[in-house]
Structure formats: structure tokens, C-alpha cells
N, C-alpha and C positions, 0 to 999 in steps of 0.2 A: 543688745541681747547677748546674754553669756553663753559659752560655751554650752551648759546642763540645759538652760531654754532652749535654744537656738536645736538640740537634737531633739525636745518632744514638738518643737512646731513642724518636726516631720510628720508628724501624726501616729495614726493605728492603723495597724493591719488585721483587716476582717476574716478571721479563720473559720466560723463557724456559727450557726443561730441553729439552735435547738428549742423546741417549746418546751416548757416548765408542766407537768401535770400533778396530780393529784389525786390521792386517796382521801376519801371525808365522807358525812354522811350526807343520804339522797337528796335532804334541804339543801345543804351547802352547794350539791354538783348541779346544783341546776340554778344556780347565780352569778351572775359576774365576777369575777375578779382580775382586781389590777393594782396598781400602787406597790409592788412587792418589796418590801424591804427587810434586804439578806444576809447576814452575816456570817461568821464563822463561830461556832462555838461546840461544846460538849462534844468534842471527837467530829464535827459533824456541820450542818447548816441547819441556823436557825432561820426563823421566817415569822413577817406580821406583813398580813396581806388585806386588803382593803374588799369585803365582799359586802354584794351590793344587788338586791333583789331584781329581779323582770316585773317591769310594768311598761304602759302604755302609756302611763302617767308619768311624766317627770317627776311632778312633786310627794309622789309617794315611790320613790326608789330611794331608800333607805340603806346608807352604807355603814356597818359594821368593821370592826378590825376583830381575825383572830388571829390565831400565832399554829405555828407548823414548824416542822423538823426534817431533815434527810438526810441522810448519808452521801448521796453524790450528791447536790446543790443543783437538781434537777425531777426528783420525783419527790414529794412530798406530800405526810401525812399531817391533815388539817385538824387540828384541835374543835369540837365541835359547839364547843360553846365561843361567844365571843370575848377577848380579854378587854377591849373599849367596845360599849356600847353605846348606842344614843341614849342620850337622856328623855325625861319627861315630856310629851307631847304637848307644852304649855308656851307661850310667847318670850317666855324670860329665859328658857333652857339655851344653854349655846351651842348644844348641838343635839338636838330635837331634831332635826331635821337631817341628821349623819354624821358621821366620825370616818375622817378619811384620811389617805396622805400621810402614814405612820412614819417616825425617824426616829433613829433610836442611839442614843449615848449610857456609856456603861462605866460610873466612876464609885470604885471601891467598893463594888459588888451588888451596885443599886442602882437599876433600870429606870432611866428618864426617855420618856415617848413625846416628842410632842408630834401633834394630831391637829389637822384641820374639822372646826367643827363647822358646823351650818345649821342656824335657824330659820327653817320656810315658813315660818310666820312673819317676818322681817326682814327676809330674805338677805341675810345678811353673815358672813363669815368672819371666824374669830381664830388665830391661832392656840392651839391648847396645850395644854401639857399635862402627863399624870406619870406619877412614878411607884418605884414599890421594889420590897426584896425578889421580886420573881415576876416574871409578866403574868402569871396567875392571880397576882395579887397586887395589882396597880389599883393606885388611889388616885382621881381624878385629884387637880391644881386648881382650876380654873384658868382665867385668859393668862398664856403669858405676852402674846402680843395683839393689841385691841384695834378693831378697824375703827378709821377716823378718816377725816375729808382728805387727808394728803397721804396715807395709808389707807385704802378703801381695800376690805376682803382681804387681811392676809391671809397665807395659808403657804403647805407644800414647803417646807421647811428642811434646811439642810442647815445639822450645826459640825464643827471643828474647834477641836480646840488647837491654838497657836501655841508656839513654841515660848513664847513667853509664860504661858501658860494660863493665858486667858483665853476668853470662846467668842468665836463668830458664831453669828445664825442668820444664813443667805433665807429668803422667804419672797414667794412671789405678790406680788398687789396690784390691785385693777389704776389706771391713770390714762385718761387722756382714750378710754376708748380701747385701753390694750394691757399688754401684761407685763410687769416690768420686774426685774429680779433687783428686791430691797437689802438691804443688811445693817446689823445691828453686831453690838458688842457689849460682853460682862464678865469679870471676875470670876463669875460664877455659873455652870450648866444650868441650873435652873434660873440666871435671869439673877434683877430685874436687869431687861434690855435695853439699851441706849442705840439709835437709829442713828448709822451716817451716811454719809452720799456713797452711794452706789458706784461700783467700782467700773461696771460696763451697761452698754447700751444698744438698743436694735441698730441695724445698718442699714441702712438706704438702699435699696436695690439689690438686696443679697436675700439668701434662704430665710434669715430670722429679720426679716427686717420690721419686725409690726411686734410680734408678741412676743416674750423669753418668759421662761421659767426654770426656777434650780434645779438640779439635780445631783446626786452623787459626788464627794469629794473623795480622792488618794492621791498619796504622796509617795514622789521618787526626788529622793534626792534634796528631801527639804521644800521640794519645788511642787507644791498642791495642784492637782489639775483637780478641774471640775466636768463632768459630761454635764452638759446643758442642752435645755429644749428652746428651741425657735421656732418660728413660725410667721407665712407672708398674713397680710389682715383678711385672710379667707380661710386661716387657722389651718394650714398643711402644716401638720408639724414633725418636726426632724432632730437629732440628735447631735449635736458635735461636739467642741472642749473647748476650753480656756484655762490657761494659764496664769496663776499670783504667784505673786513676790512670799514670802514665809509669814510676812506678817500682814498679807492680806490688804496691802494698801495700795496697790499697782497690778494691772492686767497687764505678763509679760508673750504672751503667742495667745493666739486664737486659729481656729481651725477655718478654712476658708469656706470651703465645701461640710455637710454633714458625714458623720462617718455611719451613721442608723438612718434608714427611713421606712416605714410602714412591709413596703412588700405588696405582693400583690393583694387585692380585695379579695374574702373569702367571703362574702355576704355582700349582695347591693346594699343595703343601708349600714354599712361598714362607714364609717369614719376615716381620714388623711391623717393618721397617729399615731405618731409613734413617740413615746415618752418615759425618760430615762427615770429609775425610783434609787437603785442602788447598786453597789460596784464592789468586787470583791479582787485584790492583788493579792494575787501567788507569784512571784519573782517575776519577770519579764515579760506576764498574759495577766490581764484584767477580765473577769468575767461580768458583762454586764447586766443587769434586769432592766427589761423593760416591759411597758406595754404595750400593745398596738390594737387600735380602736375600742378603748375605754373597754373592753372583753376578755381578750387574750395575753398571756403575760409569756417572754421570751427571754432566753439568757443568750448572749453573742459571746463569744470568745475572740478577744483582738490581744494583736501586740504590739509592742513599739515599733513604728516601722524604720 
């Protein structure tokens, strides 16, 4: 381990968790939201948020994506319509069933989202992608990554581009009973993708030792950390980092302990969750979005420690 690794496997220092709110209208404030994905633009903070109706039913909570805006990266007004919507309620739709898990890459002025969709006819999940001059006017892609027996359900998508100047796209899939963070590689932001072996793995008797899933990638130094989700096979899930090499072929530091976890319950049928969407660096503090209990969405402020 070098010198520049060997100081972020000290990890982060936890300064502060604030809850994320919102201005929108009275349909909107009365539905979930989670999946926050934040970045910086127009003097300001942009935002595509995963909202997702109250029911008793599983299979009719239906999640949309809209998009939002703030001046401090902490109250935000919600755009009222949806910018992904579900599609057709018919068996062949890829995401009839919701559009969730928003990620967003921004090359030469033109917005690519890819989206987890899901058909509950089929019960079956497709990663997506749609693009467009403005998130008001994205044009659904169709699949860019298709589930299949050895990729079962992609979704939850985190892409980067490498310094070579090509892209990864980290993505979570179901295996073996559990959740495992896959990646692929292309020339190009839109794909087509080429799948290779996975760079890391659950641990054996530690926090994540059963299920991982991606999250947020930034760079210091050359040196990409990712905030990732884990979780033991009774699905408590927790936040910590990982470490690659520039060009993404080698895990160099992992975090031992989480540096996120849920907090206390604010509801008995509250959920053990806590799950990282996106990360925003201003010099030496990363601000990060999370979820906790598939409801409530949260920004932490840490630093290098």
C-alpha cells in the first residue's frame, strides 16, 4: 500500500447528519422517498429522487423518479411531475412495475440516467438507461444491462469514467441467495457493456458479510474511493468504503468497521437501513446522501480522518 492509500485507510470523520426535506406538492409529500442522487450544478444542487407511493401492497408501490434543485444541498424543491416514469402496465414493459435507483453521468451537455426498472408481472429486474438534452426531456434506451442466470436482477448502478478514458458501471445482482456488487466496462457512457470479475467480496464474519451493494464513487488523488452498502444475511445494512487502483483493477484499503448506520428507529416497522445513493467533494469534506429505512433520505458530512 502507498503512501496516498495507506492515509485514506484511515478512514472518515463523521461531523454531522442532517435530514434532507422538501418543498413539493401534497401527492408527492405524502410518499416515500429514497435513492437520492445529488450533484452540483446551476450555482446550486441538483437532485433525482426515487418516489414511491404508500400501500399495504408491495406489489402496487410503484416508484417514480423526479428531479429537484437547492441552493444549500439540503432543502429541496421537487419538480412535480415525474422526469422517469413507469411504463405500460403490460408483461413486456421493463419497468411497469417502477423505475428506481437513479445515476447520472453528464458528457458534453447531454444527461445519461441509468435506472433500475422492474416488471411485477415477471418479477423481474433490468438495468436501464435513458438520456436527453435536459432531465425534462430524457428519452427512455431500453436494457443497457439485461438480467440473465449468472446476472440475475441487475440494478443500483454506479458508473465512472477511468482515466484512460473509458467507463466502468459498478451494479448490484442477486447470486447465491445474496447481493453481490458486479462490473462491467465500455468505451463508451452509454454502453454496450462488457461484464468482468468483480473486484471485491462479502467477508466472513464481518458487518457485510452476506450482501453488498454500490454506491457513490469520488476521487482524491487519482485514488477512487467508493462508499458501499453491506449487510449480515438478515439484511442490517451499513455504509463503509473501498479503495481501487485508477484503473479499477485492484481493491487497495477497505474500511473495517461501517462509517453510516441507520440510527435509532423512528417507527416499529422501520427497517435496519441504511444505504448510500450519492457523494458530493468540496476539498477535504464529502457530503454524503443516504437512505434509512427505504423512507427517509439523510446527508452526513465527514472528513478524511
Amino acid at each position: 500500500m502507498d503512501s496516498k492509500s495507506g492515509s485514506l485507510a484511515r478512514g472518515f470523520a463523521l461531523n454531522a447528519i442532517d435530514e434532507v426535506t422538501y418543498e413539493c406538492s401534497e401527492e408527492l409529500a405524502g410518499m416515500y422517498k429514497l435513492s437520492p442522487f445529488v450533484w452540483r450544478d446551476r450555482g446550486g444542487f441538483e437532485l433525482l429522487l426515487r418516489v414511491v407511493n404508500y400501500s399495504d401492497d408491495a406489489s402496487t408501490k410503484v416508484a417514480r423518479i423526479h428531479s429537484g434543485f437547492s441552493s444549500d444541498g439540503l432543502h429541496f424543491d421537487l419538480e412535480p411531475i415525474a422526469v422517469i416514469a413507469p411504463g405500460p402496465d403490460i408483461p413486456g414493459a421493463t419497468d411497469s412495475g417502477g423505475c428506481e435507483d437513479p445515476t447520472v453521468a453528464i458528457v458534453e451537455g447531454r444527461y445519461y440516467v441509468y435506472y433500475s426498472g422492474w416488471n411485477e408481472h415477471i418479477k423481474r429486474g433490468e438495468l436501464l438507461l435513458a438520456s436527453g438534452p435536459t432531465l425534462q426531456h430524457l428519452e427512455k434506451r431500453g436494457i443497457a444491462l439485461a438480467s440473465s442466470k449468472t446476472l440475475r436482477n441487475p440494478k443500483e448502478a454506479t458508473i465512472v469514467r477511468v482515466a484512460d478514458g473509458t467507463w466502468r458501471l459498478f451494479f448490484e445482482f442477486a447470486e447465491d441467495d445474496r447481493s453481490k456488487i458486479g462490473l462491467a466496462s465500455s468505451p463508451n457512457v452509454d454502453g454496450p457493456w462488457t461484464v468482468l470479475d468483480p473486484l471485491f467480496a462479502a467477508r466472513a464474519g464481518r458487518w457485510d458479510d452476506w450482501h453488498l451493494s454500490t454506491g457513490p464513487i469520488f476521487g482524491e488523488s487519482n485514488l477512487p474511493v467508493m462508499f458501499y452498502n453491506g449487510a449480515t444475511r438478515d439484511a442490517h445494512w451499513r455504509i463503509g468504503w473501498v479503495v481501487f487502483d485508477p484503473l479499477y483493477c485492484r481493491v487497495l484499503a477497505r474500511s473495517e468497521e461501517p462509517v453510516i448506520d441507520p440510527g435509532p428507529r423512528r417507527y416499529p416497522e422501520d427497517t435496519d437501513l441504511a444505504f448510500a445513493a450519492s457523494a458530493v467533494e468540496e476539498d477535504s469534506t464529502v457530503r454524503l446522501y443516504y437512505s434509512i429505512a427505504d423512507r427517509h433520505v439523510m446527508r452526513a458530512t465527514l472528513r478524511r480522518a
